[in-house]
C-alpha positions in Angstrom: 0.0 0.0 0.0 1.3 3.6 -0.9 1.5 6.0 1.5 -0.8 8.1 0.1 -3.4 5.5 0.4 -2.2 5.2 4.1 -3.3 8.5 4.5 -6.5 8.3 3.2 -7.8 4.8 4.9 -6.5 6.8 8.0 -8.7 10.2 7.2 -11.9 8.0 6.4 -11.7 6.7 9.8 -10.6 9.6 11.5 -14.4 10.9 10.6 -13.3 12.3 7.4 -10.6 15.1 6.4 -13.2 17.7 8.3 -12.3 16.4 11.3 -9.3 16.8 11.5 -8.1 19.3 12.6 -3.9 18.9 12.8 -1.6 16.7 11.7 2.7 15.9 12.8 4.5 13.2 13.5 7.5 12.2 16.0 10.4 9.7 15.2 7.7 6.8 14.4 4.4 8.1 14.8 1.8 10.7 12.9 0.0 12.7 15.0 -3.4 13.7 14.7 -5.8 16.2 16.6 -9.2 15.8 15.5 -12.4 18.1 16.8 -14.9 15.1 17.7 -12.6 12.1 19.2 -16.0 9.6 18.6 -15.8 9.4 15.3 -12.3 8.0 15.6 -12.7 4.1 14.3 -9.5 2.6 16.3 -9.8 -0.9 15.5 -10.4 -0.3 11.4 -7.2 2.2 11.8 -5.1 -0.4 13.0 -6.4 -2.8 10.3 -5.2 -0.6 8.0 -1.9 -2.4 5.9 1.4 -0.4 7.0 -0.1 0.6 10.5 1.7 -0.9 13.1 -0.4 0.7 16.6 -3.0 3.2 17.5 -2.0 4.5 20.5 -5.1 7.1 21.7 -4.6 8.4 25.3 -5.6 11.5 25.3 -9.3 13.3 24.4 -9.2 14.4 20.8 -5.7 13.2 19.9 -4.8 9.8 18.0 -1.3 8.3 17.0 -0.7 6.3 14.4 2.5 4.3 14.8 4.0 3.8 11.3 7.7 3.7 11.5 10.4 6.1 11.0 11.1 7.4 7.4 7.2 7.0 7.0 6.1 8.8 9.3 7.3 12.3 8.3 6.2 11.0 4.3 2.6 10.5 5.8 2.8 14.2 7.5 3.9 15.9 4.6 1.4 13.9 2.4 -1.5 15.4 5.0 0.2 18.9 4.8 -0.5 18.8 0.7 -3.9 17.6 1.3 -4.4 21.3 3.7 -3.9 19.7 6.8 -2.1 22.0 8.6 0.7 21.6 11.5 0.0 21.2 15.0 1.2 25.2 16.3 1.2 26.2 12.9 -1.1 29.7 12.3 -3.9 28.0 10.3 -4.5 25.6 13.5 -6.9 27.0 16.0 -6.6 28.8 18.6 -9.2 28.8 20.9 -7.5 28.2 24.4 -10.7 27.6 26.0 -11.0 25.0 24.5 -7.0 23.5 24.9 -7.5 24.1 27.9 -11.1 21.9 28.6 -9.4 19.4 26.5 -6.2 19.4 29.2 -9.0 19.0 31.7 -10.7 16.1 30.7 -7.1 14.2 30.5 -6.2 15.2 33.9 -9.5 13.6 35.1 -8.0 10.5 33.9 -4.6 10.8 35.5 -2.9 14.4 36.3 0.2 13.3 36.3 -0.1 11.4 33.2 -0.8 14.2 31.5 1.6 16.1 32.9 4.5 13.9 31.5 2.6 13.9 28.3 3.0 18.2 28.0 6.5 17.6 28.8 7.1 15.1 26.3 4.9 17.4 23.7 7.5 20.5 24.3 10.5 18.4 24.2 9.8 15.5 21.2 9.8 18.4 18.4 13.4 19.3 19.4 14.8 15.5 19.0 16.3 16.6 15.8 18.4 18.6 17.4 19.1 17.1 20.3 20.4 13.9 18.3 22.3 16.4 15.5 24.0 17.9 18.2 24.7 15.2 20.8 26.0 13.2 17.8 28.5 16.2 17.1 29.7 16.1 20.2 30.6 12.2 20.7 32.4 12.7 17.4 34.3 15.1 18.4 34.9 13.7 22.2 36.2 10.4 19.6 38.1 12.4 17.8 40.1 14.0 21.0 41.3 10.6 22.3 41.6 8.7 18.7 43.9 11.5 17.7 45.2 13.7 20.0 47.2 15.9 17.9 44.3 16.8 15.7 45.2 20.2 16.4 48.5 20.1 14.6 46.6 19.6 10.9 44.4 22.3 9.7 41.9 19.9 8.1 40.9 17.7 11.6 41.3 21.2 13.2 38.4 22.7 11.3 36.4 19.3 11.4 36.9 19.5 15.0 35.3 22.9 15.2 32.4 22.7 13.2 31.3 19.6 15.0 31.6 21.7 18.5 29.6 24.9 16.4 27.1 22.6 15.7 26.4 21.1 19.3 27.3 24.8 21.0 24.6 25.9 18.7 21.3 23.9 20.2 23.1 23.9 23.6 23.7 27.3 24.3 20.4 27.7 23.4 18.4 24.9 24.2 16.5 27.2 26.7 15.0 29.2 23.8 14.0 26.8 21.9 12.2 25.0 25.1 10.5 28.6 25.8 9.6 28.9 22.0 7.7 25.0 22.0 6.4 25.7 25.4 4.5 28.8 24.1 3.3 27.0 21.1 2.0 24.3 23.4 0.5 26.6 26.6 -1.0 29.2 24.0 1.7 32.1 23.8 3.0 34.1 21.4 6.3 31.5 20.7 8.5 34.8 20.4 7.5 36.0 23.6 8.6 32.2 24.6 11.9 32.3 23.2 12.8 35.4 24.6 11.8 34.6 27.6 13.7 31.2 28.0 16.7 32.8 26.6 16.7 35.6 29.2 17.9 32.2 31.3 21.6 31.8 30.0 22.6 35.4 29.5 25.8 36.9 31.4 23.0 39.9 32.8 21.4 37.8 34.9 24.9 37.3 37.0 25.1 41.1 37.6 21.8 41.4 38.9 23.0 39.0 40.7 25.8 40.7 42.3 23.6 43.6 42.7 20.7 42.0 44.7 23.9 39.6 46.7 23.0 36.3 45.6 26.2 35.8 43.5 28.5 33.3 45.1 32.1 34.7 43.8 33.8 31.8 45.1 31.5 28.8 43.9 29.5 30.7 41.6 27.7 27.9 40.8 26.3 27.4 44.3 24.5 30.9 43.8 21.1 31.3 44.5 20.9 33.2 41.1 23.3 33.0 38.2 23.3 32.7 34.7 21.9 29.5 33.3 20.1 28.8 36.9 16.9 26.4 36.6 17.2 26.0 33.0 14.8 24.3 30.7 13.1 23.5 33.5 13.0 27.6 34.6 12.0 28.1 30.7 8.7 26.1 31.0 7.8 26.8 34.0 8.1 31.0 33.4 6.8 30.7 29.7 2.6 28.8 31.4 3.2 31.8 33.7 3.4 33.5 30.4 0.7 32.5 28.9 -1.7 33.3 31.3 0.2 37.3 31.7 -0.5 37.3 28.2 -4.0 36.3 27.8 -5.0 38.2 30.6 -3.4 41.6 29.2 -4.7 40.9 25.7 -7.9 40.8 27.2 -8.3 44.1 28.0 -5.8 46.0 25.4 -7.4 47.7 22.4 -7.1 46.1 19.5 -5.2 49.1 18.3 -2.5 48.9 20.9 -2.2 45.1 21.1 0.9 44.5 18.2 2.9 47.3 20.3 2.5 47.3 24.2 0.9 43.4 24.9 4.3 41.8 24.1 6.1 44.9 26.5 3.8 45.0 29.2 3.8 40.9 29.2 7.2 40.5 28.9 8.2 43.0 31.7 5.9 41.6 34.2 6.9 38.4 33.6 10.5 38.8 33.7 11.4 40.3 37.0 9.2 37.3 38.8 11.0 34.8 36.5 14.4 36.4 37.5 13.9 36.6 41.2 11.2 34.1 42.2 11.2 31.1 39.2 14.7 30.7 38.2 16.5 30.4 42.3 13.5 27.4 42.6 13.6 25.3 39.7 17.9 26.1 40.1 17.1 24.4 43.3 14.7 21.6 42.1 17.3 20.7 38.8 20.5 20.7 41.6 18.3 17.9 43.2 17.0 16.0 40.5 20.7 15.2 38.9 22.0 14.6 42.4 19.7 12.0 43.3 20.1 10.2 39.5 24.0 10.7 39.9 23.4 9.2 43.5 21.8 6.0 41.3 23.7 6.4 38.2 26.9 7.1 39.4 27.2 5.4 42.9 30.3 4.2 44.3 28.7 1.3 44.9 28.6 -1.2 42.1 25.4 -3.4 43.7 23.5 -0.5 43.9 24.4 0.6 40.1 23.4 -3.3 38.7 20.3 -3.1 40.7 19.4 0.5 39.7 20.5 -0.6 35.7 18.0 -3.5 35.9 14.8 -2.8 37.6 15.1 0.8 35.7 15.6 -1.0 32.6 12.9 -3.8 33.1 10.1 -1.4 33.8 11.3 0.9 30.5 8.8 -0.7 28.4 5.9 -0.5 30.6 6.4 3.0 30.9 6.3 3.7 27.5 3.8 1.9 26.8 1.7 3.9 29.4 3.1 7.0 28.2 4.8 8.0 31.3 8.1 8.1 29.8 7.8 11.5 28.5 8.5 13.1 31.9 11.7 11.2 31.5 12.4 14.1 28.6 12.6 16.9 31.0 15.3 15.0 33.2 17.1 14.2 30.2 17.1 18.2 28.9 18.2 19.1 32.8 21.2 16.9 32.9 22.3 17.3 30.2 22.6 21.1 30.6 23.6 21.2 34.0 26.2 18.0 33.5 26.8 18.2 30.1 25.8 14.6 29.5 22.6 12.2 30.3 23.2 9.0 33.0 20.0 7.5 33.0 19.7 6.8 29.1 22.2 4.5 28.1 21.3 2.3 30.3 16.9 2.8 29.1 18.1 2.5 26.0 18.9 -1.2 26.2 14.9 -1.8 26.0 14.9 -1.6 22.8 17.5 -3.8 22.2 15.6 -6.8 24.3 12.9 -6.2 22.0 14.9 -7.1 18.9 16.5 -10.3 20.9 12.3 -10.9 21.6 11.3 -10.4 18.3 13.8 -12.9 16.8 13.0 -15.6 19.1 9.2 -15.2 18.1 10.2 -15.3 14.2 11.3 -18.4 14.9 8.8 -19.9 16.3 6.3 -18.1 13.7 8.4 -20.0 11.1 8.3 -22.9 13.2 4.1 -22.7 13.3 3.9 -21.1 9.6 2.6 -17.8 11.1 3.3 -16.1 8.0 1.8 -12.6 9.0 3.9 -12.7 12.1 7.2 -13.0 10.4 6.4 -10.2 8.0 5.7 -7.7 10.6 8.8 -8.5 12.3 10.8 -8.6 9.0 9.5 -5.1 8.5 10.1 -3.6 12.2 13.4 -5.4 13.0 15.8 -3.1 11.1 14.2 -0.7 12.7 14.7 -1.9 16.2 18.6 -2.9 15.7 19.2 1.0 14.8 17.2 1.9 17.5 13.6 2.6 17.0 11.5 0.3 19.1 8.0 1.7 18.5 7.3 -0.9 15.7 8.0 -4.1 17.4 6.5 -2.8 20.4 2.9 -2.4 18.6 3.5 -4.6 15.8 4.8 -7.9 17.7 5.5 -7.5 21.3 2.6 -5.5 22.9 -0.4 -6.8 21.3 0.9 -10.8 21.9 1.0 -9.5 25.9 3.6 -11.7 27.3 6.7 -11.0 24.9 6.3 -7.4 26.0 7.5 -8.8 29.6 10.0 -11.1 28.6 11.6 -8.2 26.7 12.1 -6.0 29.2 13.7 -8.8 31.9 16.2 -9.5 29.1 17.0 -6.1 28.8 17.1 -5.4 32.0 20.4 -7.3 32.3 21.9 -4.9 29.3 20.9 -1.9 31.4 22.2 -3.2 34.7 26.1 -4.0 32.8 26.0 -0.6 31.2 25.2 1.4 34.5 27.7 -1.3 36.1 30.1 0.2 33.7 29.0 4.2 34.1 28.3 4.6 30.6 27.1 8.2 30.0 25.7 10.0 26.9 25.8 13.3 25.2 22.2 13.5 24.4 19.1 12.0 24.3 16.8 9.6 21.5 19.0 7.6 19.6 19.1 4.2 20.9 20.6 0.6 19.1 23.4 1.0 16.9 22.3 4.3 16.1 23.2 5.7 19.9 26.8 4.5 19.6 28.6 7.6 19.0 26.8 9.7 21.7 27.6 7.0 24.5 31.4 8.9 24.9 30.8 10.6 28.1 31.6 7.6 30.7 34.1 8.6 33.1 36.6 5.9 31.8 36.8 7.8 28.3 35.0 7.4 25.1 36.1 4.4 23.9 35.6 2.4 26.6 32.2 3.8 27.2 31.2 3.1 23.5 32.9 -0.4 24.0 30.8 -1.2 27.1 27.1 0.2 25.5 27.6 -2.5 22.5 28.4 -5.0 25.2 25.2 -4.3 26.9 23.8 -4.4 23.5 24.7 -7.9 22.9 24.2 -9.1 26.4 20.2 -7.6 25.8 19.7 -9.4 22.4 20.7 -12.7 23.7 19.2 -12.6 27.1 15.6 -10.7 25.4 16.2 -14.1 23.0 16.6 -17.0 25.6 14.0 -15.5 28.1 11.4 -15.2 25.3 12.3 -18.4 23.7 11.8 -19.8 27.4 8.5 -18.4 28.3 6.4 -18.6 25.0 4.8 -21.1 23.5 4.5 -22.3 20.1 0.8 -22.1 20.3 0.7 -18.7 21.2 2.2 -17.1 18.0 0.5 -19.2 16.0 -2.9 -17.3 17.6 -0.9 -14.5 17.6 
């Protein structure tokens, strides 16, 4: 089936092209906003050839797992049909009615939701994230591989254009969090940007010294400096924002609006987000990457197997549930406070005890002539050795039920050797082979932390295999 046809089985049965009334897509999925969530026909959606999961969580929005590659072809196929972008201008607007829609998911679980508006800001920034945390493993290689790179003009300026490139979304990585928490809370995304830039600039360290919060011997102990609560600051200060915003737009006349809302909102919002917002969250990030470096990082190798594993194990779960999101903003606070992320290498290895799963049920499916079966997981696998999981998750593992377990206790050994081994990353998203040159950040050096991640690879694809292989029957993938 084409992909245009894709799209329009999926329009029929998402109540028509009227009803919808956005359409993105992440790594794997396309995302779709529609006005009335009942006439959303889930089960004929996931009928549909080329769909590999619904997953529909939340009032009036549907995803429709599809893979990577094929998911950004089936958005760009709905944005020539008219369908616009979610955030773009020709989406609406009304925040009443965002914000009766963020109800209604919070009376199903507020902190699901929660993680889910984290995960909403930070998934459109993965392509960044992964551009530049790539750069910078390269160029970490690069410094212990050759070590005199400096002495040839060529390396030298390869060198520096893979640091521009990951000092240019890091430097500003609270900017672009304010701009896609505007877009998501109902601000002007400018006014965002601005906003969560205000965050990293050298002023904020003379106020500072002015007000006597500056710590001039351990500046980084100061209750405010530069760079203080960070991403975490930035979303936080931009839903404060929003409601500044709304509330002064109110009651402006429409002939003043373009000229004095954005002034008046940004100059009451600032001086609160200076003094009050950053100083917290500074205080709330400090603890959240001491306690996972606590875990992560302990001296104590027991506690770091035990963390690796049961972390690890319950990975999958999570996602499925769509609680990792929430996992997003840790990710975005270490790794602009430490400069690298603990917890994911070690997550990471789910994905790789889904592949060991999967291959253990193609052989039984070839075993019991379950021909469907093997062609889904001929289809998702090579996705799930580079490192996207979503299609063997809700085209083989998940909807079978108990292979989605056994997964995650094989993996769970791959995650307990790699945090056994402190194996650290410079960013976020990639996973499988694909996450190898971002896992350089271990304390023992890059290439032994790159060395010990494709360990814990192998070690999850054999022990996702035999545990699988152990616990499922024949039978059941042949009614699978």
């Amino acid at each position: 089936m084409t992909n245009e046809e894709l799209v329009r089985q999926s329009l029929e049965n998402l109540g028509g092209k009227q009803n919808v009334v956005s359409a993105t897509n992440c790594m794997t999925r396309l995302r779709i906003e529609v006005k009335d969530a009942s006439k959303i026909n889930e089960e004929a959606i996931k009928k549909i050839e080329g769909v590999l999961g619904v997953v529909h969580d939340r009032p009036g929005y549907v995803e429709i797992v599809v893979g990577p590659g094929k998911c950004r072809k089936c958005a760009d196929i709905c944005r020539s049909m008219g369908i616009p972008a979610a955030g773009s201008a020709n989406t609406k607007n009304d925040w009443q009615a965002n914000k009766a829609a963020v109800k209604a998911g919070q009376k199903q679980s507020k902190v699901k939701s929660m993680l889910k508006t984290f995960g909403d800001i930070f998934v459109p920034l993965l392509p960044g994230v992964i551009a530049a945390g790539l750069c910078s493993g390269l160029a970490t290689l690069m410094t212990q591989v050759m070590p005199n790179y400096a002495e040839s003009s060529f390396w030298s300026i390869v060198y520096n254009l893979l640091a521009l490139i990951n000092a240019a979304f890091l430097s500003y990585l609270t900017a672009w969090a304010g701009y896609r928490a505007a877009e998501k809370f109902g601000a002007t995304p400018i006014l965002g940007g601005m906003l969560g830039m205000i965050t990293g600039l050298g002023n904020i360290d003379t106020i500072s010294r002015i007000l006597g919060l500056y710590d001039e011997v351990q500046p980084l102990d100061s209750i405010l400096r530069a760079g203080r609560g960070g991403v975490l600051a930035a979303v936080i200060g931009v839903w404060c924002l929003s409601y500044v915003e709304k509330f002064i737009r109110k009651y402006m006349p429409e002939s003043l609006d373009i000229m004095f809302t954005p002034l008046l909102t940004l100059i009451v919002c600032s001086v609160p987000y200076i003094l009050v917002v950053m100083p917290i969250t500074g205080y709330i990030s400090t603890g959240l990457c001491w306690i996972v470096q606590q875990v992560c990082m302990s001296e104590s190798l027991i506690m770091r197997i035990v963390a690796g594993y049961i972390s690890t194990a319950l990975f999958l779960p999570m996602v499925a549930m769509g609680m990792h999101h929430g996992l997003v903003a840790l990710y975005s606070v270490q790794l602009e406070t430490l400069g690298y992320v603990t917890l994911y290498p070690a997550l990471a290895m789910a994905g790789a005890g889904q592949v060991g799963a999967a291959i253990a049920i193609y052989l039984k499916a070839k075993k019991v002539g379950n021909t469907r079966m093997k062609e889904v997981i001929t289809g998702a696998l090579p996705a799930g050795i580079l490192g996207v999981g979503e299609p063997l998750i809700y085209g083989v593992t998940l909807p079978m039920g108990r292979p989605f377990i056994t997964a995650g206790l094989g993996a769970g050994f791959g995650g307990a050797f790699v945090m056994a081994m402190q194996v650290a990353a410079t960013t976020w998203g990639p996973s499988g082979l694909l996450a190898i040159f971002v896992m350089t950040a271990g304390p023992s050096g890059a290439t032994l932390s790159v060395g010990c991640y494709v360990v814990g690879l192998l070690i999850s694809y054999v022990m996702g295999f035999l545990i699988t292989n152990a616990m499922i029957k024949p039978e059941e993938v042949a009614d699978a």
